[in-house]
VODOLO-306118 format. One line per 5 residues: for each residue x, y, z of N, C-alpha, C. Coordinates in steps of 0.001 Angstrom, whole numbers. Layout:
<nodes>
X,Y,Z,X,Y,Z,X,Y,Z | ...
</nodes>
This chain:
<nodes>
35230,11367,33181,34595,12542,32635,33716,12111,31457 | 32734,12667,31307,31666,12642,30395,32033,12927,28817 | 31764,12306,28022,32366,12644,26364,30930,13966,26355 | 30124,14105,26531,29407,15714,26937,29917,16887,27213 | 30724,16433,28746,31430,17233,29326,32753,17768,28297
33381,16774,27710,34637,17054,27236,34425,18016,25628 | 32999,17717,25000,32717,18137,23970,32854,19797,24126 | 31850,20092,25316,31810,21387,25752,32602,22099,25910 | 33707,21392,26613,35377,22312,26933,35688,22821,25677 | 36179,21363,25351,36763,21590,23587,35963,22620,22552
34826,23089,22906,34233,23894,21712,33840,25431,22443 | 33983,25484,23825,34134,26540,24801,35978,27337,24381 | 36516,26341,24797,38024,26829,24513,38469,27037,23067 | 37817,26777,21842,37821,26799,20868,38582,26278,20033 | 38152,24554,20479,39250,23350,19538,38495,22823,18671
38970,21967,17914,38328,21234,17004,39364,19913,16722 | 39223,18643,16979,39704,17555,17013,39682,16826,15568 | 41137,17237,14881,40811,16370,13516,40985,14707,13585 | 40110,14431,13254,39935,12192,12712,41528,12072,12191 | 41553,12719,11279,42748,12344,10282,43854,12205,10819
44317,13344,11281,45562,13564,12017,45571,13088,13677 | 44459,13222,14167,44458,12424,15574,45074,14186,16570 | 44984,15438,15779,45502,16267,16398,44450,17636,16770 | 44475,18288,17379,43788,19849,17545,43985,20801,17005 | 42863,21569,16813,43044,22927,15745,42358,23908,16388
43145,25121,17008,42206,26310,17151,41796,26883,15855 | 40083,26872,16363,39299,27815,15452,39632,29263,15304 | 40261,29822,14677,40708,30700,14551,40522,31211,13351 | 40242,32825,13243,40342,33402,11868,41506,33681,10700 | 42634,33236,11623,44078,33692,11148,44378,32363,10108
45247,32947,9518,45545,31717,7805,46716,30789,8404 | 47021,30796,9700,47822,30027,10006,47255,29302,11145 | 47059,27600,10682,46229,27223,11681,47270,26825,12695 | 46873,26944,14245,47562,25654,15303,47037,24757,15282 | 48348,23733,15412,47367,22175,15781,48536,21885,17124
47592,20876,18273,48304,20288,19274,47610,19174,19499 | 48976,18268,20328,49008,17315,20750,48156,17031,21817 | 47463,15902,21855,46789,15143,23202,46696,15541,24326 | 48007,15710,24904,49021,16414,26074,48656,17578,26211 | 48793,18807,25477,48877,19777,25375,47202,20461,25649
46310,19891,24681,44801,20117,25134,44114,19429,26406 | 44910,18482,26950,44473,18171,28335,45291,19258,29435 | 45991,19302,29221,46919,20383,30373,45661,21981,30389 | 45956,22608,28679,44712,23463,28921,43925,23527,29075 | 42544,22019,29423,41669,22002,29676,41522,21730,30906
42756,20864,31703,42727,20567,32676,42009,19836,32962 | 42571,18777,32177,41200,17247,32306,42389,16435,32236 | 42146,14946,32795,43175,14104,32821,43154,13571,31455 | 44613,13018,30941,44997,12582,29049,44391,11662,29198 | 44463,10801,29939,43125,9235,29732,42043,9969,29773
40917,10547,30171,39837,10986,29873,40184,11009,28121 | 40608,12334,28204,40712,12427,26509,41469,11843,25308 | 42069,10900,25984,42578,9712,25272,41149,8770,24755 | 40359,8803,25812,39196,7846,25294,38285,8370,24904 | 38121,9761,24940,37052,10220,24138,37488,10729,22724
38730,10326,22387,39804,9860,21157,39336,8843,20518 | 39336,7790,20972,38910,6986,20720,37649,6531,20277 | 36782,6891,21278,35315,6944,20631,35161,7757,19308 | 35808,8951,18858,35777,9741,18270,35611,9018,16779 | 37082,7991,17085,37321,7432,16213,36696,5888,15865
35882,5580,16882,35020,4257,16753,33855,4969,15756 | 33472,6219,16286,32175,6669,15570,32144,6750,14484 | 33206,7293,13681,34040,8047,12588,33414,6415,11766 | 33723,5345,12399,34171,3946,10926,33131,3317,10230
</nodes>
């Protein structure tokens, strides 16, 4: 899968991938944020965890 493709999901479904923590945050208006695991945003996106394991990664090559 395309790091394009995966950008789109993630900002369609309304995530946001923190560097720091390596975890997910729905954008949300509420004062209590969610964050999830790797696992958890591939299941709801329905993309395989290696896809987004490596566009993890890049995330974090770009970031240095």
């Amino acid at each position: 899968m395309q790091n394009i493709e995966i950008d789109s999901l993630l900002d369609q479904a309304g995530f946001r991938y923190d560097l720091t923590s390596g975890r997910y945050f729905e954008l949300l208006d509420s004062d209590e944020a969610m964050d999830y695991v790797t696992e958890d945003i591939a299941d709801q996106l329905a993309i395989p965890v290696d896809d987004l394991v490596h566009w993890e990664e890049q995330q974090q090559d770009t970031a240095r």
